[in-house]
TORVEX-836383 format. One record per atom (N, C-alpha, C, O): x, y, z; residue number from 1; atom name. Coordinates in steps of 0.1 Angstrom, whole numbers, m for minus. Layout:
residues N
X  Y  Z  NUM  CA
...
END
This chain:
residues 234
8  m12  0  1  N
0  0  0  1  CA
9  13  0  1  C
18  14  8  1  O
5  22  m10  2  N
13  37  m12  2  CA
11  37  4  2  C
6  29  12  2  O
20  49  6  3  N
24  56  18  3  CA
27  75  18  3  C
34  82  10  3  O
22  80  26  4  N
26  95  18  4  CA
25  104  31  4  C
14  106  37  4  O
38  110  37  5  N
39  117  51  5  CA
32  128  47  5  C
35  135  37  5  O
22  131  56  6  N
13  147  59  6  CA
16  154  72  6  C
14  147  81  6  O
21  167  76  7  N
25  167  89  7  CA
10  175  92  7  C
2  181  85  7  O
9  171  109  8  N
m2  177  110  8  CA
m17  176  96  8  C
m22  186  90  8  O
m21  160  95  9  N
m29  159  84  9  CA
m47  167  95  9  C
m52  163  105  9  O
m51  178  86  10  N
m62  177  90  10  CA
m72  168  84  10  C
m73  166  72  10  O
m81  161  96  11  N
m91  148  97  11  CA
m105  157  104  11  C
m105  165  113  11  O
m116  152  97  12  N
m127  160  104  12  CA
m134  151  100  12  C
m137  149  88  12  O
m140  140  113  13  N
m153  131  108  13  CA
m146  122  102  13  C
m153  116  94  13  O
m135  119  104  14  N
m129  104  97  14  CA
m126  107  81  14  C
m121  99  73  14  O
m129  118  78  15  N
m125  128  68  15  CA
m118  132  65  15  C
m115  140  73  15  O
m108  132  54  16  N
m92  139  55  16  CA
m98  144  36  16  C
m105  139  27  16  O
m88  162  39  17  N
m87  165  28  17  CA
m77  168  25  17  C
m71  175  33  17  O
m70  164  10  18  N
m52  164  9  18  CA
m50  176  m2  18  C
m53  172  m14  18  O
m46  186  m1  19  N
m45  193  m11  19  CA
m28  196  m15  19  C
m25  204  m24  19  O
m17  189  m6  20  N
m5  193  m12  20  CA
0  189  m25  20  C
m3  177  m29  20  O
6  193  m31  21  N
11  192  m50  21  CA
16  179  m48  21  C
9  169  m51  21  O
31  177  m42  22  N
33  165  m45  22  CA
25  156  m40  22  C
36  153  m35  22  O
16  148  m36  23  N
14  139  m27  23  CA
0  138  m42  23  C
0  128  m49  23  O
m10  150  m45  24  N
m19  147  m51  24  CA
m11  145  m69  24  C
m17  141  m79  24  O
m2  148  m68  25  N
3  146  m84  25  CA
9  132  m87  25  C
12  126  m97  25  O
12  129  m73  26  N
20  111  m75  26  CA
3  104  m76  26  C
m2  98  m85  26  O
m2  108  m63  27  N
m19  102  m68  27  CA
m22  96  m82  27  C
m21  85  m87  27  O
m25  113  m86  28  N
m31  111  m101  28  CA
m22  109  m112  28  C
m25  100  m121  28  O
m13  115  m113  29  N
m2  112  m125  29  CA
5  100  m126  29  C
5  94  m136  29  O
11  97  m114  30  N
21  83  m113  30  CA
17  74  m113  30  C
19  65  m121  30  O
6  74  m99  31  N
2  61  m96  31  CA
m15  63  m99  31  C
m23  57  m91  31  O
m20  71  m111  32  N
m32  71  m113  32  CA
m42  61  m104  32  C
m48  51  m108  32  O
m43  70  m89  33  N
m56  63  m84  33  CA
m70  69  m88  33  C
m72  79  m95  33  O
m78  61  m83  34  N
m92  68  m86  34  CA
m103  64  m76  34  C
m100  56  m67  34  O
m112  66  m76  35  N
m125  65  m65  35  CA
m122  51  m59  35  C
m117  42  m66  35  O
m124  51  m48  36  N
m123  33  m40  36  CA
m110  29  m36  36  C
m109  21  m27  36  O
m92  38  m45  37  N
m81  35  m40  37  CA
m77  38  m26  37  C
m79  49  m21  37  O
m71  30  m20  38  N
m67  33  m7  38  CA
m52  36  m4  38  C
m42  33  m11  38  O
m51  42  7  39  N
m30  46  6  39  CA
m31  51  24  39  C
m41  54  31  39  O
m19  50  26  40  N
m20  56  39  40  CA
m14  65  41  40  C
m6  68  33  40  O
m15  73  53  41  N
m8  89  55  41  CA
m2  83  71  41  C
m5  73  77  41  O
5  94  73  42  N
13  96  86  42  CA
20  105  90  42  C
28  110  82  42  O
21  110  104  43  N
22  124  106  43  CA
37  123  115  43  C
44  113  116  43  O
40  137  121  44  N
53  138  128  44  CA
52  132  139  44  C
62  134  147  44  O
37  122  146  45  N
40  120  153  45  CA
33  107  155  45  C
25  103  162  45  O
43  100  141  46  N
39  87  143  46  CA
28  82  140  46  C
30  71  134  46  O
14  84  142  47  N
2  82  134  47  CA
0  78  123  47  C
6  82  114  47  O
m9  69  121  48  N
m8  61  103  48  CA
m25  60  107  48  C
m31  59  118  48  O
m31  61  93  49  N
m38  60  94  49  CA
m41  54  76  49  C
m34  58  66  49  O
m54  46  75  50  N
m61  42  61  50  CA
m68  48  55  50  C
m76  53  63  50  O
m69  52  42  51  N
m78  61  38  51  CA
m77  60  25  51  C
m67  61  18  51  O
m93  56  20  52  N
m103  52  11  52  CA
m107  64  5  52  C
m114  73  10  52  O
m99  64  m12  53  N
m108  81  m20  53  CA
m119  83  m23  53  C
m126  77  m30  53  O
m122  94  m16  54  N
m139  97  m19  54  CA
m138  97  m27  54  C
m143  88  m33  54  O
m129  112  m37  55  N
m132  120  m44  55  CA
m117  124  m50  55  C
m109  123  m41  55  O
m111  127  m63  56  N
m102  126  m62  56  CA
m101  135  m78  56  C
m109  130  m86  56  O
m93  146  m80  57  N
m88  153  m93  57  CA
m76  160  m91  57  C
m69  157  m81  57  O
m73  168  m100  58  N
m62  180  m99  58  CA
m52  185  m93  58  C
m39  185  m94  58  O
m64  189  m81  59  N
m62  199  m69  59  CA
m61  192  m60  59  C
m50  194  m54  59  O
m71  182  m54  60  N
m72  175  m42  60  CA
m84  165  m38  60  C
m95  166  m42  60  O
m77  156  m30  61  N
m80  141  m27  61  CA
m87  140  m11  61  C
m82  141  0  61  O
m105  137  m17  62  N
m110  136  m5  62  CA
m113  119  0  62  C
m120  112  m7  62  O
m108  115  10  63  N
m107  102  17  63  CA
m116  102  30  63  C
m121  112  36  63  O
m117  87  30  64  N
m129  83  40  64  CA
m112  74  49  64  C
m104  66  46  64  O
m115  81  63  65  N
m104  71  68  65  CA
m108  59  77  65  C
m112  60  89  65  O
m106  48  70  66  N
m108  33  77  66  CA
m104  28  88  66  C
m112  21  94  66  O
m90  31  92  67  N
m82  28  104  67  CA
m71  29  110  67  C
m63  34  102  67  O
m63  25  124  68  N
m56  32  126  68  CA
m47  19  124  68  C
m50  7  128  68  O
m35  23  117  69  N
m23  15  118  69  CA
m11  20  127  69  C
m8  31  129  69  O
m4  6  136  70  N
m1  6  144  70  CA
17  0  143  70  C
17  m12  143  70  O
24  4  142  71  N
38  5  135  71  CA
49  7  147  71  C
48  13  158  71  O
60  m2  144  72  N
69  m5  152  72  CA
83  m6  145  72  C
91  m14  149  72  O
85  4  133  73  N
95  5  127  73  CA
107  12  131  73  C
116  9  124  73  O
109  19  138  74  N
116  26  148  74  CA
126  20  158  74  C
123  13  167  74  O
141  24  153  75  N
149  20  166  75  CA
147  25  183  75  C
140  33  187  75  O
155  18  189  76  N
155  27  200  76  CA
167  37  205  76  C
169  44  215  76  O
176  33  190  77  N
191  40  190  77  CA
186  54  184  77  C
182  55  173  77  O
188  66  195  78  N
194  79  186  78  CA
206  76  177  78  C
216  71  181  78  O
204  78  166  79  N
216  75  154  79  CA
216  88  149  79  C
207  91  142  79  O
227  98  153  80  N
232  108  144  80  CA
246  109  133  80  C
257  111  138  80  O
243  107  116  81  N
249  110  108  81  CA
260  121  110  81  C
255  131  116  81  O
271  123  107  82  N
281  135  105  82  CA
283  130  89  82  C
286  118  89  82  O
282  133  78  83  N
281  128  63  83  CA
289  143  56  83  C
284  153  52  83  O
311  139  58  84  N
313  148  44  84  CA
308  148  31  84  C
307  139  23  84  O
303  162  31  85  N
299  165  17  85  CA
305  160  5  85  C
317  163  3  85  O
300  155  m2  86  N
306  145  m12  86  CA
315  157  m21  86  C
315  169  m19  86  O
323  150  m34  87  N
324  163  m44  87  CA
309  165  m53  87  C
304  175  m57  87  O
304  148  m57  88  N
294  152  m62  88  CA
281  145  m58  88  C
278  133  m56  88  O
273  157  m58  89  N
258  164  m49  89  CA
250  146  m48  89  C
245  140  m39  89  O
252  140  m65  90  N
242  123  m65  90  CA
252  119  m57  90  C
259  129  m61  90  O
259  113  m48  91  N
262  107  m36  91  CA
258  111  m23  91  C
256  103  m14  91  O
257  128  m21  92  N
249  127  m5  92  CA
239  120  m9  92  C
235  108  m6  92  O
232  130  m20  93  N
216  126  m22  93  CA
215  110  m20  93  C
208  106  m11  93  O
220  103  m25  94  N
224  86  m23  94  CA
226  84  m5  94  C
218  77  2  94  O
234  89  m1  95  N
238  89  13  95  CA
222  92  20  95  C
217  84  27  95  O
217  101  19  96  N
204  103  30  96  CA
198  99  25  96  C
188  97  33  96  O
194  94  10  97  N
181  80  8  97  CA
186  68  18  97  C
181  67  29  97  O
194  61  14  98  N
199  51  22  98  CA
198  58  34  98  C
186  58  39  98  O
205  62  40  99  N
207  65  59  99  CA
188  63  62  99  C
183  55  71  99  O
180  72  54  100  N
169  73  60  100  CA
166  59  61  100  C
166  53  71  100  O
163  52  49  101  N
157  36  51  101  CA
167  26  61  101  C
164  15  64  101  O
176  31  65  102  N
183  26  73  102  CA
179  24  91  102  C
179  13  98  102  O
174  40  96  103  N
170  44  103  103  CA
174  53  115  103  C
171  52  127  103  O
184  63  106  104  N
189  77  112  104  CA
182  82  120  104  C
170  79  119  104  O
183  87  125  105  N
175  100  128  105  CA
177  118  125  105  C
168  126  122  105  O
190  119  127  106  N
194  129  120  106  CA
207  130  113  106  C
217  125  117  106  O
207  139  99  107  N
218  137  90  107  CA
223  154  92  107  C
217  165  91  107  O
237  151  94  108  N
242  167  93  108  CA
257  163  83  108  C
267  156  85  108  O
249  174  68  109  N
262  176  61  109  CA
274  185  66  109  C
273  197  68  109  O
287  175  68  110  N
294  182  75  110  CA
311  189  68  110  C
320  183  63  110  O
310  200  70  111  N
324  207  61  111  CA
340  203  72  111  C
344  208  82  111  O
344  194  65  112  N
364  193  72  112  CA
374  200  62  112  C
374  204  50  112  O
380  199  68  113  N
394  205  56  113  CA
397  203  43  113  C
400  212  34  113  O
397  189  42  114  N
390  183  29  114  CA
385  183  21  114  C
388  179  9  114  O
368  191  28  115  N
361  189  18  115  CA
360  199  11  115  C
362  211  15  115  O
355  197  m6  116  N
358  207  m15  116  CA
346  218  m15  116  C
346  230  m17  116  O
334  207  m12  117  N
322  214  m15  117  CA
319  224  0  117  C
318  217  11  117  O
319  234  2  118  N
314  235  16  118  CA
296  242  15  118  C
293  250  25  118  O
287  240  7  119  N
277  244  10  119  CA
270  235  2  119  C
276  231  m8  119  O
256  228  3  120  N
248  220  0  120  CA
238  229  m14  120  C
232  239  m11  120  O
238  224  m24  121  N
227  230  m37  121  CA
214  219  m31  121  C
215  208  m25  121  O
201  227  m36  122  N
192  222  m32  122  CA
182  215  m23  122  C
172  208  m26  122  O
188  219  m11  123  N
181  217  m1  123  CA
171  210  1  123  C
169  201  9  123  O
164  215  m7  124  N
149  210  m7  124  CA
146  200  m11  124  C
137  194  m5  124  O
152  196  m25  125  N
154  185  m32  125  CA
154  169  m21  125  C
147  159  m20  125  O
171  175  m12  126  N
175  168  m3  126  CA
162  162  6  126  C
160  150  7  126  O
157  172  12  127  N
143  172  22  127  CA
135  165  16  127  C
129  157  23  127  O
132  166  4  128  N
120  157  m4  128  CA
126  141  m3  128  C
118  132  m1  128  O
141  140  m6  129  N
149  123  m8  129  CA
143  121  4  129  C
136  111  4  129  O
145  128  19  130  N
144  121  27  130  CA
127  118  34  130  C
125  111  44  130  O
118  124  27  131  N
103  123  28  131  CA
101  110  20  131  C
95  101  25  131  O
105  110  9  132  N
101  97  2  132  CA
105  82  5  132  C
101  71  1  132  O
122  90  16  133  N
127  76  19  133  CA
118  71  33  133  C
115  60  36  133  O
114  80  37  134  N
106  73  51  134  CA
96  67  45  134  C
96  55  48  134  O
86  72  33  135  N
74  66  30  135  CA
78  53  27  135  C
70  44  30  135  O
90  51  21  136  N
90  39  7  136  CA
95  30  22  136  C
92  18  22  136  O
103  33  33  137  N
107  23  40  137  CA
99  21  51  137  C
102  12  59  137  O
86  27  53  138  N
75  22  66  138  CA
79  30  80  138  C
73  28  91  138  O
88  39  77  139  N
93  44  87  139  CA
81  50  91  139  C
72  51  83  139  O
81  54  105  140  N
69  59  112  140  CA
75  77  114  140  C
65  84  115  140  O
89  83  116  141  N
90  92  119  141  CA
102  96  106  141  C
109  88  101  141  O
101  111  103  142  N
110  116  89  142  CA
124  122  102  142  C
123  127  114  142  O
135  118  95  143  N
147  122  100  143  CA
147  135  95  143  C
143  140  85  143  O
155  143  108  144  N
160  158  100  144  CA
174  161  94  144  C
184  156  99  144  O
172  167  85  145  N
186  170  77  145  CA
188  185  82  145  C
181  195  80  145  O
198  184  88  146  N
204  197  91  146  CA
215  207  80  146  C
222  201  72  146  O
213  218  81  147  N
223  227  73  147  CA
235  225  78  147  C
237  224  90  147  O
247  224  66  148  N
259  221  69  148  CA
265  229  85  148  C
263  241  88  148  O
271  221  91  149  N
281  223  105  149  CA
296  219  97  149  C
298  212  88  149  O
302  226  104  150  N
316  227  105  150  CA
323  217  113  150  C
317  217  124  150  O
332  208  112  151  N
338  193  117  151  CA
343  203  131  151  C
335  202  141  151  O
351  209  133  152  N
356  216  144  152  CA
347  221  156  152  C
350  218  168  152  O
336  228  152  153  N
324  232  159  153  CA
318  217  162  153  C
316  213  174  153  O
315  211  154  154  N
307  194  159  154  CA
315  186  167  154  C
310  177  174  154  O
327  188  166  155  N
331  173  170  155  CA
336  179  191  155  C
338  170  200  155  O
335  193  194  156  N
340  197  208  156  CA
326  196  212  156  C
324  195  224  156  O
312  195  202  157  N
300  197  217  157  CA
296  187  218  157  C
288  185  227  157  O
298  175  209  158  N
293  157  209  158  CA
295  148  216  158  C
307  144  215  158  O
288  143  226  159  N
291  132  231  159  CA
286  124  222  159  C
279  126  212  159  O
293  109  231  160  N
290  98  221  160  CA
293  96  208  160  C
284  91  201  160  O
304  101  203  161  N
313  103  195  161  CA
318  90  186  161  C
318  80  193  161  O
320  88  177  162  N
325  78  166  162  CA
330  83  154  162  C
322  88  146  162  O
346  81  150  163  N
346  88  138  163  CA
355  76  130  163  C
363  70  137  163  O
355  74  115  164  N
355  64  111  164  CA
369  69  106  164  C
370  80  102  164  O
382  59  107  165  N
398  65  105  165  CA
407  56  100  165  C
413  47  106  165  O
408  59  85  166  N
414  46  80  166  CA
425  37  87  166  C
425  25  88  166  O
431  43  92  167  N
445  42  101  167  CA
444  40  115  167  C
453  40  123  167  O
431  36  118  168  N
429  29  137  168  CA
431  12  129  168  C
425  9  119  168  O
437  7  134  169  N
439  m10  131  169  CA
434  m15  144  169  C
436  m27  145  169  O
428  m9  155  170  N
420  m24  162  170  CA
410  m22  167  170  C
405  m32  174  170  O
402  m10  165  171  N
389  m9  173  171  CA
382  m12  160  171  C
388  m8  150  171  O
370  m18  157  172  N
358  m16  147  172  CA
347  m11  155  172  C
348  m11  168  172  O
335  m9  149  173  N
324  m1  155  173  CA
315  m13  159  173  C
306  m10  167  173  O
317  m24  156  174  N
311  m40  165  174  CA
317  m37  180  174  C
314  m44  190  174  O
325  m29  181  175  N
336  m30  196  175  CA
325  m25  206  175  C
322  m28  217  175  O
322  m14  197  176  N
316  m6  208  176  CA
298  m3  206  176  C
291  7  208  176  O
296  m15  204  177  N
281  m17  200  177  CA
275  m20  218  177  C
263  m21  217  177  O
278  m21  227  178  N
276  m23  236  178  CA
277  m8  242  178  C
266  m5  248  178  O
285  0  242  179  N
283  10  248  179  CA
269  22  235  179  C
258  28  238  179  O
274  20  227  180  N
259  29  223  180  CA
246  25  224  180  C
237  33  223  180  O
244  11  227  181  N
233  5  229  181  CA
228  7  247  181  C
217  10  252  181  O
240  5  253  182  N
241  13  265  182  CA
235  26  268  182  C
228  29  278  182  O
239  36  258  183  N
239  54  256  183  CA
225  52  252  183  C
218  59  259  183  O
219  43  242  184  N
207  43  237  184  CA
213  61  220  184  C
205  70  217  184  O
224  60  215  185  N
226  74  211  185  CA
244  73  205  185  C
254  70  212  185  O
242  75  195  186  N
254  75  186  186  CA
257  85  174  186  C
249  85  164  186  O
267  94  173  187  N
270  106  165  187  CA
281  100  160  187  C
292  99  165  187  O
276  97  146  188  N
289  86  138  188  CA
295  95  127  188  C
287  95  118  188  O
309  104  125  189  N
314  112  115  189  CA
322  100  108  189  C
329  91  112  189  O
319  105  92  190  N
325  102  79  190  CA
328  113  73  190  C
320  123  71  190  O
344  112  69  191  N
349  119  67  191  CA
346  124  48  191  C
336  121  41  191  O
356  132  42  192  N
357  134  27  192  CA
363  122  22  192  C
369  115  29  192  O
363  120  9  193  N
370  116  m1  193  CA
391  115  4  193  C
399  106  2  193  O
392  126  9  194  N
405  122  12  194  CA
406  119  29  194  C
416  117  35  194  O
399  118  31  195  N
400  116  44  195  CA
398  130  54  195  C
398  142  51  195  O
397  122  69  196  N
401  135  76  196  CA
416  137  75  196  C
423  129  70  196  O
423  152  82  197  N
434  157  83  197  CA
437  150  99  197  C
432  145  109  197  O
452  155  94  198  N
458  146  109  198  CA
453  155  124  198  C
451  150  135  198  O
452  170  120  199  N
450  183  129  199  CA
432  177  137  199  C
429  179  149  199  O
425  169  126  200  N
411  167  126  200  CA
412  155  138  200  C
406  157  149  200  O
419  144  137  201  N
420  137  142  201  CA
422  134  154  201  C
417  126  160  201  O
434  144  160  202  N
439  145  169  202  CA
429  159  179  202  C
429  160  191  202  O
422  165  172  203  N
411  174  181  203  CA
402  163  184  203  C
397  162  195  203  O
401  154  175  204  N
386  142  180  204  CA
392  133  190  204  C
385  130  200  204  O
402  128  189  205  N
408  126  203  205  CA
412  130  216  205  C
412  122  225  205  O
413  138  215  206  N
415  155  225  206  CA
402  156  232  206  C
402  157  244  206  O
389  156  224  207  N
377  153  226  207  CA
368  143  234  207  C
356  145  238  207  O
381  128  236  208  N
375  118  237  208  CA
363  112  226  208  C
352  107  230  208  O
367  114  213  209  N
357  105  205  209  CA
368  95  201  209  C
381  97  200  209  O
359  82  199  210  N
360  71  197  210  CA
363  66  182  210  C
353  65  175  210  O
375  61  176  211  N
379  59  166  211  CA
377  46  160  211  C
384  38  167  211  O
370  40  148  212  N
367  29  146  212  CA
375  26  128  212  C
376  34  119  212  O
378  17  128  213  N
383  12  111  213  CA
370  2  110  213  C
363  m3  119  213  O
370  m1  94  214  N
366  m13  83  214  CA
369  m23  84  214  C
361  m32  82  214  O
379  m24  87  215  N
388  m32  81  215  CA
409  m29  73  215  C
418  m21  75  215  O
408  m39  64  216  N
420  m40  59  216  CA
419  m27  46  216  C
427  m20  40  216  O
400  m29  44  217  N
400  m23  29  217  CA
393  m7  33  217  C
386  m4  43  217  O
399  3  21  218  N
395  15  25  218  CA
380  18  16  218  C
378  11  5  218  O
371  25  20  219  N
358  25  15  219  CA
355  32  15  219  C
352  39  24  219  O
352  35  2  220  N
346  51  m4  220  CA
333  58  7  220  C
324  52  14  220  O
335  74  6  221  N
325  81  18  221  CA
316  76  20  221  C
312  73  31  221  O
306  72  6  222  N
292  72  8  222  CA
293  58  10  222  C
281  55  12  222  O
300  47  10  223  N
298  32  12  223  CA
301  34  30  223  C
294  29  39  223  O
314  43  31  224  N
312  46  47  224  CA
304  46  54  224  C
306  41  65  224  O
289  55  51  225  N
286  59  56  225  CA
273  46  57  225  C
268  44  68  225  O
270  41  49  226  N
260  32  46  226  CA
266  21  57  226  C
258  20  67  226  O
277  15  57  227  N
283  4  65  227  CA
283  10  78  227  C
281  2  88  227  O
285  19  80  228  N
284  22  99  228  CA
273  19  101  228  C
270  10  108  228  O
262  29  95  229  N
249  28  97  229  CA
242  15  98  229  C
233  13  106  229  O
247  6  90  230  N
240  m10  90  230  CA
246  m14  101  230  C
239  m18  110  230  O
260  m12  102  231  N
264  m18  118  231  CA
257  m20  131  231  C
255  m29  139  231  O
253  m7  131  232  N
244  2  142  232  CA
229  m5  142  232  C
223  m9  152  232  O
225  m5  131  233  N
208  1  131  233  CA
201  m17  127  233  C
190  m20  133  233  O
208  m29  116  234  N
205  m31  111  234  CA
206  m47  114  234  C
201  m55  107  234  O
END
């Protein structure tokens, strides 16, 4: 069954009326429903509900709502992303589809010395990958994507700290699956394309964060960031 986040859906009488563009244009255009189709909505606070088209054109989709669905797709780990900005924009976008169906909670594009890009195009774009990744993965709550932070400023106010370092040979992030499950809360940085700087590494130590490797093999940002996350969440 489609799926399609409304925040704050107004319901009157088991009644919902949907007037936002995207949501009524995948309706009618993509997924051409029509009178009798059913799809579910869900709000910022977890809520799902069924809902049968009254009425349905252009503009907007009147539903009869049938019932309440009851959803347990949710970790109980706070999981916060640190994700260097890629050089190019289709790998975040790749990175916060994946992290969301994974089960982030929040993703902050983050600028190191490294990285080339230091400001994010399209914002919105971004915000939409991650509305459609909740829908398509059953997720019950949309992760937030924050405006780019600076590695320096993030890494002195974070606890619970994790930053991924080609050059640690004995800790992996299986090590310390016990203490974040412990914390219930994990702030996991991936670095750029070249890595972090030595200056970076040694402030996140300084910090007390916790340094984890792969392995033997070194792994592109955005595969980085996918493999921590499955570590953690999955």
């Amino acid at each position: 069954m489609q799926r399609f986040y409304i925040p704050s859906p107004d319901i009157q009488k088991n009644v919902i009326e949907i007037h936002e563009p995207r949501i009524v244009f995948q309706a009618v255009k993509v997924l051409r429903m029509r009178t009798g189709s059913k799809f579910s909505i869900f709000d910022e606070k977890g809520k799902e509900v069924v809902v049968e088209i009254l009425e349905i054109n252009r503009r907007k989709i009147i539903g009869n709502v049938l019932e309440i669905i009851e959803r347990n797709a949710e970790s109980k780990l706070d999981i916060h992303l640190y994700q260097a900005i890629p050089k190019k924009p289709a790998l975040f976008e790749m990175v916060v589809q994946k992290a969301t169906e994974i089960g982030v909670n929040h993703i902050y594009p983050l600028i190191t010395d490294r990285t080339e890009k230091k400001r994010l195009s399209k914002f919105e774009r971004l915000q939409a990958i991650v509305i459609e990744a909740a829908e398509q993965s059953r997720r019950t709550h949309i992760p937030v994507l924050h405006h780019p932070v600076n590695f320096t400023e993030a890494i002195k106010k974070t606890k619970h700290a994790y930053l991924a370092y080609e050059y640690e040979d004995k800790k992996t992030l299986n090590d310390y699956l016990p203490n974040i499950k412990k914390d219930n809360e994990a702030h996991i940085f991936i670095g750029p394309e070249g890595g972090f700087d030595q200056k970076e590494i040694d402030l996140a130590i300084k910090n007390k964060v916790d340094c984890f490797t792969f392995g033997p093999r070194i792994l592109r940002t955005e595969t980085a960031a996918i493999a921590a996350l499955s570590i953690v969440l999955l």
